[in-house]
TIMARFI-359816 format. One record per atom (N, C-alpha, C, O): residue in one letter; x, y, z. Coordinates in steps of 0.1 Angstrom, whole numbers, padded with zeros to 4 digits, always signed. Layout:
% TIMARFI-359816
AXYZ ...
***
This chain:
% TIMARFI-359816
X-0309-0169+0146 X-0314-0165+0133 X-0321-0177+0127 X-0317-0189+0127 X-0338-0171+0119 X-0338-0185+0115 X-0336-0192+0101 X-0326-0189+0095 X-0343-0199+0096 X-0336-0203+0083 X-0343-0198+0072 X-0341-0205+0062 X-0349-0188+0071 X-0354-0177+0058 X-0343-0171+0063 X-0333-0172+0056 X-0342-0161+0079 X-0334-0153+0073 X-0319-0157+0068 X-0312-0148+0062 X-0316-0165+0070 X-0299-0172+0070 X-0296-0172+0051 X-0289-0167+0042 X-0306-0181+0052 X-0311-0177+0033 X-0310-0165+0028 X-0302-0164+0018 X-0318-0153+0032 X-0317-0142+0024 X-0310-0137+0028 X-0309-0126+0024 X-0301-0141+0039 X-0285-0130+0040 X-0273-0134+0031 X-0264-0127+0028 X-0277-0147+0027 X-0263-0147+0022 X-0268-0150+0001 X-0264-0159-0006 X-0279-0141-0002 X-0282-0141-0016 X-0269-0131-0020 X-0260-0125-0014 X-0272-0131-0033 X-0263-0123-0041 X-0263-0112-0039 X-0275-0110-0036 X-0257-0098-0039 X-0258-0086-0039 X-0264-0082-0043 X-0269-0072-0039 X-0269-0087-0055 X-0283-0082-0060 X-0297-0083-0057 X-0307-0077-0062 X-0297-0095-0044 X-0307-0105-0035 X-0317-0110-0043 X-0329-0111-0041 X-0311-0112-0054 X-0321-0124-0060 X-0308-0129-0068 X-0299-0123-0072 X-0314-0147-0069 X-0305-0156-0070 X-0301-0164-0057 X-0302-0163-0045 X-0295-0173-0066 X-0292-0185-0055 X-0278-0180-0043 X-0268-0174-0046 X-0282-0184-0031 X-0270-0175-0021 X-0254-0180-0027 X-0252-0190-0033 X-0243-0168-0023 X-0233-0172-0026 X-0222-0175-0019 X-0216-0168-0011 X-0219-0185-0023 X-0209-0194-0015 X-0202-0183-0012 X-0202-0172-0018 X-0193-0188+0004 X-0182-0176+0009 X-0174-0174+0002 X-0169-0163+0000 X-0169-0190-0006 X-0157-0183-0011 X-0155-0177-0027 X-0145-0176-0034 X-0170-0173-0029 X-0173-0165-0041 X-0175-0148-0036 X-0176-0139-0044 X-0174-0147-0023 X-0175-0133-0020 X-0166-0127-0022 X-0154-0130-0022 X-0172-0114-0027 X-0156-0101-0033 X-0148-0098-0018 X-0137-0092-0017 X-0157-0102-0009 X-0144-0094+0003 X-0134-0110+0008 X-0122-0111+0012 X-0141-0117+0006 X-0131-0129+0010 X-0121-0131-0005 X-0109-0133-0002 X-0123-0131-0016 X-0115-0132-0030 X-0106-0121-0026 X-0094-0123-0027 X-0111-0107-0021 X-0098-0099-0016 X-0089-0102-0010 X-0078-0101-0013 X-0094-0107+0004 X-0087-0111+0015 X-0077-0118+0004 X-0068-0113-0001 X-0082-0133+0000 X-0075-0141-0006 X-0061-0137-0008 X-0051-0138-0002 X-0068-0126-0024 X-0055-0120-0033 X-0045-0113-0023 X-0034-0110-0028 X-0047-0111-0011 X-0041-0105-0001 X-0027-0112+0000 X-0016-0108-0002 X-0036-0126+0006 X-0027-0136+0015 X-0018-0136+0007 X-0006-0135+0010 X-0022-0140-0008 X-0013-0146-0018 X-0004-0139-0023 X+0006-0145-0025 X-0004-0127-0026 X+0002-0116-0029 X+0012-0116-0022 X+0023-0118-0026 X+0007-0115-0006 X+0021-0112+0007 X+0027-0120+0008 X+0039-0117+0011 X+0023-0136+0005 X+0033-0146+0004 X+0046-0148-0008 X+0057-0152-0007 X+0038-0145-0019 X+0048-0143-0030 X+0055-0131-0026 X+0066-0135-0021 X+0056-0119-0025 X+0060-0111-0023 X+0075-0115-0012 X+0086-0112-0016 X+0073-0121-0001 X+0080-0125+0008 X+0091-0135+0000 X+0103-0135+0003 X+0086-0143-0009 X+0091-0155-0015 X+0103-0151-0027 X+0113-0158-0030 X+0099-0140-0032 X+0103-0131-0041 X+0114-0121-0039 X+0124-0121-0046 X+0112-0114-0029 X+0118-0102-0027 X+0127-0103-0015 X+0136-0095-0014 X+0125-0113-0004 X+0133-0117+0008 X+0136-0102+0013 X+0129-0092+0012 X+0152-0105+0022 X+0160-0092+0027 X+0151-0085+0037 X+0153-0074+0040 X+0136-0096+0044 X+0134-0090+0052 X+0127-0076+0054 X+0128-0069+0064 X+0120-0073+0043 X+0112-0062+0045 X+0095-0068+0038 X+0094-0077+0029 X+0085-0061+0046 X+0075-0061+0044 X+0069-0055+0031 X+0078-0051+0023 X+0056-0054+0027 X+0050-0050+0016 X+0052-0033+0020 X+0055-0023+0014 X+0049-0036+0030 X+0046-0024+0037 X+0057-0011+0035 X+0055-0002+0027 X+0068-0012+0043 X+0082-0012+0041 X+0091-0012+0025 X+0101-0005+0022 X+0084-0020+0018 X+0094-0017+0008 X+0083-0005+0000 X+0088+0001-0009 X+0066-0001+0003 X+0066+0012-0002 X+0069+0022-0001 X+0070+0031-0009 X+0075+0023+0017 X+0077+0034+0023 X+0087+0037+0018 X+0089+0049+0017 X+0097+0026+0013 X+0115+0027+0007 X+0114+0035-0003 X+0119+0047-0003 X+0107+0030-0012 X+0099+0034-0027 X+0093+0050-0027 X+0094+0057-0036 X+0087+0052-0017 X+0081+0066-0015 X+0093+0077-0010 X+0092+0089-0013 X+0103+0073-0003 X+0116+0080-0001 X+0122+0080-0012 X+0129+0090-0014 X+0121+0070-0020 X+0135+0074-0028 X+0130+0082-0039 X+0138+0087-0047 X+0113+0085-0040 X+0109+0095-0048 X+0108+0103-0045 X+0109+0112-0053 X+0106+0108-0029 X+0102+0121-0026 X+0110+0125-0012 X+0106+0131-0002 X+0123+0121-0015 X+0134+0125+0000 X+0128+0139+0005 X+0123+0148-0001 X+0133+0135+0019 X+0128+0149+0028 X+0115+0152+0029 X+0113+0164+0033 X+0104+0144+0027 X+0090+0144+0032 X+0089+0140+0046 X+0095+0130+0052 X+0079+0151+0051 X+0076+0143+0066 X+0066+0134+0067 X+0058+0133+0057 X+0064+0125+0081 X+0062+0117+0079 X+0045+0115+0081 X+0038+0105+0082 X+0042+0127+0081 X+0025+0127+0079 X+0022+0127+0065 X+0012+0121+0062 X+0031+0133+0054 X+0032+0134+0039 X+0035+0118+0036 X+0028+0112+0027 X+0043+0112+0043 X+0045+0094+0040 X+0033+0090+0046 X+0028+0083+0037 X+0028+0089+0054 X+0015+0084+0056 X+0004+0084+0044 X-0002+0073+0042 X+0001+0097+0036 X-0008+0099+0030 X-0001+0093+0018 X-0009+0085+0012 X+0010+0094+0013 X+0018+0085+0001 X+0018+0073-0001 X+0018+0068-0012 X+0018+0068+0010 X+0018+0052+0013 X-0001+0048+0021 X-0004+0037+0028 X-0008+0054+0019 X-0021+0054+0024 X-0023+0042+0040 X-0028+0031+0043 X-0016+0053+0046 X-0012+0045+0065 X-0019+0056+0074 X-0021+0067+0071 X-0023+0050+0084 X-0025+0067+0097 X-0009+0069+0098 X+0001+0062+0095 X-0012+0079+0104 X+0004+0085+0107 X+0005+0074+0123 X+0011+0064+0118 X+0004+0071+0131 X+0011+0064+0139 X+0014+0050+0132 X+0021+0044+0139 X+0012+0044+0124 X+0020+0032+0117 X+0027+0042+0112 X+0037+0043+0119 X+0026+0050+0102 X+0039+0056+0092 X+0049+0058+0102 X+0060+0054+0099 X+0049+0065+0116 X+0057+0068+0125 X+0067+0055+0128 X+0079+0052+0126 X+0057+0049+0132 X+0066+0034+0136 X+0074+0030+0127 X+0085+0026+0128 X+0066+0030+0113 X+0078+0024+0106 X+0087+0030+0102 X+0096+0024+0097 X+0087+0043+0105 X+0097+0049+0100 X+0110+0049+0113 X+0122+0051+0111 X+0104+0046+0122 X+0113+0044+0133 X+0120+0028+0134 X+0131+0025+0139 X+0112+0021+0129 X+0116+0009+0129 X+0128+0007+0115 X+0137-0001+0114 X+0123+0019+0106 X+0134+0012+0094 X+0144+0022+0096 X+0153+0022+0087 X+0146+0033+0109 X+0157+0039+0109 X+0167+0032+0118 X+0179+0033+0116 X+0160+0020+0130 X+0170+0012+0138 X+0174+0001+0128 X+0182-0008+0131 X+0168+0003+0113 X+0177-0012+0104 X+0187+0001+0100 X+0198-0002+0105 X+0188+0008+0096 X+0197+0017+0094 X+0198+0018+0076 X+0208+0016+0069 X+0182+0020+0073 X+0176+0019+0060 X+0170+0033+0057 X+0167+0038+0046 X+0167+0041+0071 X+0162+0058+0070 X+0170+0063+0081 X+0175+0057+0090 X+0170+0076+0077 X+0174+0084+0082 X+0162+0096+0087 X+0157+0103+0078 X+0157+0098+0101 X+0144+0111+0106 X+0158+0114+0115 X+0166+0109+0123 X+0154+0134+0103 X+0155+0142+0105 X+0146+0156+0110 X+0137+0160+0103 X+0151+0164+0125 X+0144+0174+0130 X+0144+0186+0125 X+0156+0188+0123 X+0139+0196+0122 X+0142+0205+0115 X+0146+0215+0127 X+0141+0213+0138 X+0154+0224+0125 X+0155+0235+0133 X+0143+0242+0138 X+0140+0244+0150 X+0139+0246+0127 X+0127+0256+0127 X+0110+0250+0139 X+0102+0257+0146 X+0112+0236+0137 X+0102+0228+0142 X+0107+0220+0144 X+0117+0216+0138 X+0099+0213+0160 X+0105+0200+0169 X+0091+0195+0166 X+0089+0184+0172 X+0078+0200+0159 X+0065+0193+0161 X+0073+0176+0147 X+0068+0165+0150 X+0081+0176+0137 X+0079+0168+0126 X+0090+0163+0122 X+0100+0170+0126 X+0093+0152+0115 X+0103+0145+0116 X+0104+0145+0096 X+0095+0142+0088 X+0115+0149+0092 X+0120+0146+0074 X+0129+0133+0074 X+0138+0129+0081 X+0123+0128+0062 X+0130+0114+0060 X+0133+0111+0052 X+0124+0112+0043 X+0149+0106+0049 X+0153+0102+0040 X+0159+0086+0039 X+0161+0078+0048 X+0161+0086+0026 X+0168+0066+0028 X+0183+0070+0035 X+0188+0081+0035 X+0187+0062+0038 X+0205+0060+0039 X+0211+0055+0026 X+0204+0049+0018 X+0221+0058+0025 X+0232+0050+0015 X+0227+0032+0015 X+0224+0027+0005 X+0226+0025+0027 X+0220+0015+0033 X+0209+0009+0022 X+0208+0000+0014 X+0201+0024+0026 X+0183+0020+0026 X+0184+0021+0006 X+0177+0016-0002 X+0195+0031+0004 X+0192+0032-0017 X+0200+0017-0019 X+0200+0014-0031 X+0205+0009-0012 X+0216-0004-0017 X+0200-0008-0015 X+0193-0006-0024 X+0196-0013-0005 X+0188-0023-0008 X+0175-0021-0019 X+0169-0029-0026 X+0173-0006-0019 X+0163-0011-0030 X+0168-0011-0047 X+0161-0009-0057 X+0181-0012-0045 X+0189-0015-0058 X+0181-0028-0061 X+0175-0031-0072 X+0184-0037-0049 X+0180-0050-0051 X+0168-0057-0054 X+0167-0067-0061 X+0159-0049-0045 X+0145-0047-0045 X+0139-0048-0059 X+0133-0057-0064 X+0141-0033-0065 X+0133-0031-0073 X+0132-0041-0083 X+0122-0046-0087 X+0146-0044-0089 X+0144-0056-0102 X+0136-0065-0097 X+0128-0070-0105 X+0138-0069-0086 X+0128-0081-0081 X+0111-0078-0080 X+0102-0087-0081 X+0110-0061-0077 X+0098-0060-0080 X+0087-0065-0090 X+0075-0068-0089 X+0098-0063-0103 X+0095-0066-0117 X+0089-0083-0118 X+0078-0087-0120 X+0099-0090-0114 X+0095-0105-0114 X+0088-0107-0107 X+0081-0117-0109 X+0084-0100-0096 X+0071-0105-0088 X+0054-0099-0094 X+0043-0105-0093 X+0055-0084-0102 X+0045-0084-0108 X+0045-0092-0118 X+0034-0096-0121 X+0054-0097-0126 X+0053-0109-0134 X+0044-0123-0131 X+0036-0129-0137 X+0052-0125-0115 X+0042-0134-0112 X+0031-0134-0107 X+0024-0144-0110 X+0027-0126-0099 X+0016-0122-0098 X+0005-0128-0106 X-0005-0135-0103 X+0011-0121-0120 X-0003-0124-0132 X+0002-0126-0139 X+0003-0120-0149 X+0012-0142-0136 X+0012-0150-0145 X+0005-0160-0149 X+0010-0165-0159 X-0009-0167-0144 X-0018-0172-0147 X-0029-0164-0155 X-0040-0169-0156 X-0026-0156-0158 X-0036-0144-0167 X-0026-0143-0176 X-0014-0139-0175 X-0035-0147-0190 X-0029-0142-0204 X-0026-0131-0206 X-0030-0125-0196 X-0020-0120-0213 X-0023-0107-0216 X-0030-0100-0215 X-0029-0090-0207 X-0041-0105-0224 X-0055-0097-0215 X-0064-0097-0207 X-0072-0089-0203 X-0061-0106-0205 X-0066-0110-0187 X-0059-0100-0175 X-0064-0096-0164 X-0048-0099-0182 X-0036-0092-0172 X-0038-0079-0175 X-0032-0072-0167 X-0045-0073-0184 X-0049-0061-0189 X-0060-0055-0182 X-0060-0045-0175 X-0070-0062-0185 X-0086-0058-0181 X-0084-0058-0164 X-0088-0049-0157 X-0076-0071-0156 X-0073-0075-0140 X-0066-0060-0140 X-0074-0050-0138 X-0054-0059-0141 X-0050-0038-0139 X-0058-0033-0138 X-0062-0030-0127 X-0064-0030-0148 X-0075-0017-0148 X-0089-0019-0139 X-0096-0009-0135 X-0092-0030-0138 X-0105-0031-0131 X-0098-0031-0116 X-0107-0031-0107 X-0089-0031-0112 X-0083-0036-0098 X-0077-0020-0096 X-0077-0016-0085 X-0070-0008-0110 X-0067+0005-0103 X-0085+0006-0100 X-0088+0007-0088 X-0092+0005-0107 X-0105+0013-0108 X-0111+0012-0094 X-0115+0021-0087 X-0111-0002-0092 X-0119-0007-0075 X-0113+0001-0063 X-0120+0004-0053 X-0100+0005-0065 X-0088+0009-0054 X-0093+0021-0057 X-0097+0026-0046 X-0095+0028-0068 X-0095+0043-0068 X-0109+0048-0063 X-0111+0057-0054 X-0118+0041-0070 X-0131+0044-0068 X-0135+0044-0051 X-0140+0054-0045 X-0132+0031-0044 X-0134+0030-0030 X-0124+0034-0021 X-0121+0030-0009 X-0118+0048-0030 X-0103+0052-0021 X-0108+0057-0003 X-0102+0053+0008 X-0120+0065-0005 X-0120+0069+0008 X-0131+0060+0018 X-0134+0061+0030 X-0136+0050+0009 X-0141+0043+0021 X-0127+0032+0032 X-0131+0023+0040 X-0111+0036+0027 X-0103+0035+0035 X-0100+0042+0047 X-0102+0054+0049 X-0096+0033+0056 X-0093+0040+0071 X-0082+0050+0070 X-0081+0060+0078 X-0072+0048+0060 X-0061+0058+0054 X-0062+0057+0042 X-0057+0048+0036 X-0073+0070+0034 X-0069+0068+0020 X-0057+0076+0009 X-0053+0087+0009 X-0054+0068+0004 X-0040+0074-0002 X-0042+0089-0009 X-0051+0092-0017 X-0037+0093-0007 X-0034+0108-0015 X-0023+0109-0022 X-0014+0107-0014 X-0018+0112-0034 X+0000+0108-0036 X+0000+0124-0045 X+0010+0128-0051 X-0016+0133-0044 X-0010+0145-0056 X-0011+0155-0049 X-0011+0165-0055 X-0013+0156-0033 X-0012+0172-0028 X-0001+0163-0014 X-0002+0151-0009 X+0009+0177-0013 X+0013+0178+0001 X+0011+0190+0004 X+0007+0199-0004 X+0013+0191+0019 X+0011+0202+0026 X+0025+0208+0030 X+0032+0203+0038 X+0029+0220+0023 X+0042+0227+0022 X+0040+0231+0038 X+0030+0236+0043 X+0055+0227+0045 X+0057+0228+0056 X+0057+0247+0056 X+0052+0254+0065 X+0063+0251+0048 X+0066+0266+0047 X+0056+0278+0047 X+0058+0289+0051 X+0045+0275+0042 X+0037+0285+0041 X+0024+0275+0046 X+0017+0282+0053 X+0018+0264+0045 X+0007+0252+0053 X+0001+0253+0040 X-0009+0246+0040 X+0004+0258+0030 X-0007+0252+0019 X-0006+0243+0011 X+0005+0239+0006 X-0016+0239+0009 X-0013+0227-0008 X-0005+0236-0013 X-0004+0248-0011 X+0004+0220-0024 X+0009+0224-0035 X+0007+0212-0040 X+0002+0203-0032 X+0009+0209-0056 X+0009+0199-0065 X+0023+0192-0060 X+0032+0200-0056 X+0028+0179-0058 X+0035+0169-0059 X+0039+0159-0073 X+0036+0147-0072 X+0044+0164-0082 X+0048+0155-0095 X+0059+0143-0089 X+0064+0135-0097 
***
């Protein structure tokens, strides 16, 4: 590459203006909030479960007896991660997949007695970790950061490899939508 173009690749999104440093780019400031997030998160919540993991907990204890293509789309995963994890948090002995009579194609999952103790623990801690999160943002900082950060997530929902869905399932009983409250 030579050195015009190296220049005009890394201008502003708008390509005019002075180029922008990497670590001003919105996909690396993402990444960032990533790293930072999952480390706090870890530092906060312990006991051993992922970000990952304690939504899927979270998504059971709202909606027991969903299968696990309905948790994929809840938790915005492909169904072979939702699978795994759901297999992986049933060998902690935190879910329970269940086969239906009717069908051997799908698996229903619920927490254990286990899996509702630990997110006894969990959740209050959830609270202090969004605390910290944005505790270097005043109020409204911490205001405008929410809303511009649901807005980014919602707006670029389907340019995700799994984008989340959380207001239709597909009733095992008859294959159609229904609403999910």
């Amino acid at each position: 590459m030579n050195h015009r173009s190296a220049r005009s690749s890394n201008r502003t999104a708008s390509g005019k203006g002075a180029p922008i440093e990497v670590y001003d780019e919105p996909g690396h400031l993402i990444r960032r909030a990533q790293q930072i997030a999952v480390s706090m998160f870890h530092s906060t919540m312990g006991h051993g479960v992922t970000p990952i993991q304690y939504c899927v907990l979270r998504v059971l204890q709202s909606h027991p007896g969903i299968d696990q293509v309905t948790l994929a789309r809840f938790c915005a995963l492909d169904t072979s991660t939702a699978a795994d994890l759901a297999v992986r948090l049933e060998e902690r002995g935190l879910v329970r997949r269940m086969m239906p009579m009717k069908s051997k194609r799908f698996r229903l999952l619920h927490l254990t007695p286990e899996g509702t103790n630990l997110l006894k623990k969990l959740v209050p801690r959830s609270k202090l970790l969004a605390r910290r999160l944005l505790e270097a943002l005043n109020r409204d900082e911490q205001k405008v950061f929410m809303h511009l950060l649901r807005k980014f997530v919602h707006l670029n929902n389907e340019e995700s490899r799994a984008p989340l869905d959380r207001g239709l399932a597909l009733s095992r009983n008859n294959h159609s939508r229904s609403r999910v409250r």
